[in-house]
C-alpha positions as CSV (number, residue, x, y, z in Angstrom):
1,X,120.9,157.6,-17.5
2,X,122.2,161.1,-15.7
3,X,122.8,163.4,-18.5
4,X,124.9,167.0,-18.1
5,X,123.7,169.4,-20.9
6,X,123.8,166.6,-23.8
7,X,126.0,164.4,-22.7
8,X,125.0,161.0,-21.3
9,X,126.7,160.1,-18.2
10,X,127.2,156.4,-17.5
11,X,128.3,154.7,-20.6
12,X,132.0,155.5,-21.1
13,X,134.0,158.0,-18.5
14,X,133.7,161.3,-19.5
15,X,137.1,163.7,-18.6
16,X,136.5,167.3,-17.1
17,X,139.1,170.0,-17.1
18,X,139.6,171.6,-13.9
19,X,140.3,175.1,-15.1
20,X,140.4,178.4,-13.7
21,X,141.6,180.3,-16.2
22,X,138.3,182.0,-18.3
23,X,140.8,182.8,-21.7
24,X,139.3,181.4,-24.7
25,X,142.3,180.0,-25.9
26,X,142.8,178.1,-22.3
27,X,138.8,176.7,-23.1
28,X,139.7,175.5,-26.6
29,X,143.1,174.3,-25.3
30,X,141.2,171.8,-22.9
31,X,138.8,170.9,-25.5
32,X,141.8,169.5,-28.1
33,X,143.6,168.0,-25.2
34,X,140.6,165.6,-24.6
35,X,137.9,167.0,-22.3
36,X,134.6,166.6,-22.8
37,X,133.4,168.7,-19.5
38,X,134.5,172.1,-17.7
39,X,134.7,172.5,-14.6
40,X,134.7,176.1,-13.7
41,X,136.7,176.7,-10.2
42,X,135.1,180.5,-9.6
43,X,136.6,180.0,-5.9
44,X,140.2,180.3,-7.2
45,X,139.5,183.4,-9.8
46,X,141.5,186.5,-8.8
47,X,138.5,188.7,-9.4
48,X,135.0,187.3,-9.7
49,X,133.6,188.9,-12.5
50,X,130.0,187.6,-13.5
51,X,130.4,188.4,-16.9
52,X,133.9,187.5,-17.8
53,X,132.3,184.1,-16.2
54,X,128.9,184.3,-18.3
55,X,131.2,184.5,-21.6
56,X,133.8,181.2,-20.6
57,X,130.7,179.4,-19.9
58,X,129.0,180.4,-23.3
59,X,132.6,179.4,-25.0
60,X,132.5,175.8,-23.1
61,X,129.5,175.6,-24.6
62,X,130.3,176.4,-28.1
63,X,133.0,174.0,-27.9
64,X,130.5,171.1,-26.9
65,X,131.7,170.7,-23.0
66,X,129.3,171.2,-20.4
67,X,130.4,173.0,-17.1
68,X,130.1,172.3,-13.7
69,X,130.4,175.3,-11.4
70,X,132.5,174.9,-8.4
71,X,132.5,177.7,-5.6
72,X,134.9,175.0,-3.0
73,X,134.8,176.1,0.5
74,X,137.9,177.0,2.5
75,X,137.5,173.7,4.7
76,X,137.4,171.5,1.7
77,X,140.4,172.8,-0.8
78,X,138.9,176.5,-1.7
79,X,141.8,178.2,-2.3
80,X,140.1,181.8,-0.6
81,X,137.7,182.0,2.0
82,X,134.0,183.0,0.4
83,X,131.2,184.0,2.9
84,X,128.5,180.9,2.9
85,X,125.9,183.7,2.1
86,X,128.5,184.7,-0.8
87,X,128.6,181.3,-2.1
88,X,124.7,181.1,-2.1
89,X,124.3,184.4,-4.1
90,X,127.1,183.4,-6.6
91,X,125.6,180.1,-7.4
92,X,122.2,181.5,-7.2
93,X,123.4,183.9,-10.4
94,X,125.5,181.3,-12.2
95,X,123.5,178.2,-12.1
96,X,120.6,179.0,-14.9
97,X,124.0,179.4,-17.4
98,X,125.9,176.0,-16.3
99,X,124.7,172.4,-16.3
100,X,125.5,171.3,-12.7
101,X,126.9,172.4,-9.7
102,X,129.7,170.8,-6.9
103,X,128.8,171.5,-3.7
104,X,130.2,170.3,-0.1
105,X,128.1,167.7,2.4
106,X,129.9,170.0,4.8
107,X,128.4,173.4,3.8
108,X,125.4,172.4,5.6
109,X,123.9,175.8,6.1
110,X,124.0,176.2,1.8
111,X,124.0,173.4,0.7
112,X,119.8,172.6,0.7
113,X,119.3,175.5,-0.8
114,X,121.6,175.1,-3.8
115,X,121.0,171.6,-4.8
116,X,117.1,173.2,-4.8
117,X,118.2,176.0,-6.8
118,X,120.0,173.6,-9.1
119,X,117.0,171.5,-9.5
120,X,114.4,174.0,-9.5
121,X,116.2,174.7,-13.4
122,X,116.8,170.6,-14.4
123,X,120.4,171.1,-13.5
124,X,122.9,168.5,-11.8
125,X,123.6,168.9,-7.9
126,X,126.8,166.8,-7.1
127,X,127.5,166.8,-3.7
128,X,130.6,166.1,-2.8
129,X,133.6,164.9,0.4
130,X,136.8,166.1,0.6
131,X,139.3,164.6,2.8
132,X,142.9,166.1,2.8
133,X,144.1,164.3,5.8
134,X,142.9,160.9,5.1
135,X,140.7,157.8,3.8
136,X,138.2,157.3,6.0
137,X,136.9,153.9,6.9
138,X,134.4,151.6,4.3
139,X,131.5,152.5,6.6
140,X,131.7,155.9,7.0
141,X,132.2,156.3,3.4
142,X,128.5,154.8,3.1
143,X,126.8,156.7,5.7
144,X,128.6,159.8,3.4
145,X,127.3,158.7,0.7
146,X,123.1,158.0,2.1
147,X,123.5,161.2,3.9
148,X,124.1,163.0,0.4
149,X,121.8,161.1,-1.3
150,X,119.2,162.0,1.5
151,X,120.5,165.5,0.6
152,X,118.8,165.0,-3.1
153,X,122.6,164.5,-4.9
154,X,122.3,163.7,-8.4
155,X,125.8,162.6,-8.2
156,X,127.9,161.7,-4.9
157,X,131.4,162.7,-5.3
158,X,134.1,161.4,-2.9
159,X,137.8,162.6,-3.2
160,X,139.9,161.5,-0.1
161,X,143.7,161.5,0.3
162,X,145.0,157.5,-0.2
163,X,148.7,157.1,1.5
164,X,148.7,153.0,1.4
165,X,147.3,150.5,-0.9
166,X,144.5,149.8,1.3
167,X,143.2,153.3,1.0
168,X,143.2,152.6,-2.4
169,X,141.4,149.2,-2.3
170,X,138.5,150.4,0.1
171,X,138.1,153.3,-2.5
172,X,137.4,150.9,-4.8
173,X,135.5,148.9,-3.4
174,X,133.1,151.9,-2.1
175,X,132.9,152.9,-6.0
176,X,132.1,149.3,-7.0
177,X,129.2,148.6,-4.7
178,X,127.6,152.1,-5.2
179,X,128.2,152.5,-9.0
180,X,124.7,152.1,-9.8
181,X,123.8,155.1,-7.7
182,X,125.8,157.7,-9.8
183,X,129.1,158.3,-7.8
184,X,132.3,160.0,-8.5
185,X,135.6,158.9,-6.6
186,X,139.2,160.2,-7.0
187,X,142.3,159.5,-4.8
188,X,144.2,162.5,-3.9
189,X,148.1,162.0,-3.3
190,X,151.5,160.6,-5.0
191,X,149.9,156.9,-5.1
192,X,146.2,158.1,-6.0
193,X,147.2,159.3,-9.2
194,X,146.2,155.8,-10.9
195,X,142.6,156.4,-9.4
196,X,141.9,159.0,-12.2
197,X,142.3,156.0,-14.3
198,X,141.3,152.9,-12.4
199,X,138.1,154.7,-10.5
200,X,136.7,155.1,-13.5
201,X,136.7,151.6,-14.9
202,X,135.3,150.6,-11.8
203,X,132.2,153.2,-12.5
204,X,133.1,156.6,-11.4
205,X,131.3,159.1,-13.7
206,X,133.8,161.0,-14.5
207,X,137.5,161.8,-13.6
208,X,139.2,165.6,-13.2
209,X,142.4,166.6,-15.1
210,X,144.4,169.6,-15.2
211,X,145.7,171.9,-18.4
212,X,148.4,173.9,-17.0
213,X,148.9,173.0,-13.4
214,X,147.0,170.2,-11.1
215,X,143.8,171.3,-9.0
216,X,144.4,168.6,-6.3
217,X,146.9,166.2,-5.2
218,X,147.5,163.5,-7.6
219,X,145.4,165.2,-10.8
220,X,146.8,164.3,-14.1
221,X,146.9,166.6,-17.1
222,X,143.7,165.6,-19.2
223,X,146.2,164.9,-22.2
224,X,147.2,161.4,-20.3
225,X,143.5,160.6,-18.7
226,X,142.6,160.8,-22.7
227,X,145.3,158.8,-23.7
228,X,144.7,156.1,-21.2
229,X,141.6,155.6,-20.4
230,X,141.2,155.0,-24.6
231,X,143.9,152.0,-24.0
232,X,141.4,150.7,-21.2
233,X,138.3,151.3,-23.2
234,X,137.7,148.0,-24.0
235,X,137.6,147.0,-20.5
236,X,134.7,149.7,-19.7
């Protein structure tokens, strides 16, 4: 069983707060609304400031919730375009504080070299797909999901945007065949929002919520993931 910092990953779905606000308060605020892991987005900070960074992730800590550092590219959501060799240095200096790291299948020229890094001090290297335009078909979602592994992901994470219910049922049954092989998968959009909930009963690892305002289309405050994914508990 995958473990981030101390907790176990596998048994019951564990919550992270997307967040990208470093204030203690905002920390403690997604601790008592339910989350159990922080995930830092630095790519979305106004300023990058190592320190200010250094101290959020020593207050995650504090409050018991690991954190997963996030540096998303441009192509797949980053909300400002970061330098690839940028992106290397900054999770180069911030992954001996954190417990894992999220980085692309598509930042191919990085992405060896961080999931090394990662390992090289027994943290987590998910490697993760982004699709904003669409669901892509059952077999390419495989061939996603060997290539990563291949790529030495801990944890494959797949996050594409669903617009029927089909999108929806081949997400699912992508996260049902592979959920022995430690995989994350969320549905983006107005009808994906009951992935955050479902995914994860089907075996995703964990799923993302929001404290103030959404990171990604369909992301529910972590509040409601708490409050529901306790009601299906019993089913997990």
């Amino acid at each position: 069983m995958l473990k981030l910092g101390k907790i176990k990953l596998g048994d019951f779905p564990k919550i992270a707060a997307t967040i990208s606000n470093l204030r203690l308060a905002f920390i403690k605020k997604a601790k008592e609304d339910g989350a159990q892991i922080l995930e830092l987005r630095l790519d979305e900070l106004k300023k990058i400031d190592v320190s200010s960074i250094f101290s959020a992730v020593r207050i995650a800590k504090e409050q018991g919730m690991p954190v997963i550092a996030t540096i998303r590219s441009k192509e797949e959501g980053g909300k400002k375009f970061i330098s690839p060799q940028k992106r290397l240095q900054l999770f180069k200096m911030i992954i001996p504080e954190v417990d894992g790291i999220d980085v692309e299948l598509s930042s191919n020229s990085i992405l060896d070299s961080v999931v090394k890094f990662a390992h090289k001090f027994n943290k987590l290297a998910i490697v993760s797909y982004h699709n904003f335009a669409k669901t892509p078909s059952k077999e390419k979602l495989e061939r996603i999901i060997n290539e990563s592994r291949k790529r030495k992901a801990d944890i494959v994470k797949i996050s594409t945007l669903v617009r029927t219910p089909i999108d929806i049922l081949t997400l699912s049954f992508v996260t049902l065949k592979n959920k022995e092989k430690n995989i994350i998968t969320l549905a983006m959009g107005r009808i994906g929002a009951i992935s955050r909930i479902f995914f994860p009963v089907l075996g995703s690892l964990i799923t993302y919520g929001f404290i103030d305002k959404p990171h990604a289309p369909g992301q529910l405050p972590v509040k409601i993931l708490k409050r529901d994914l306790e009601t299906y508990q019993h089913i997990v």
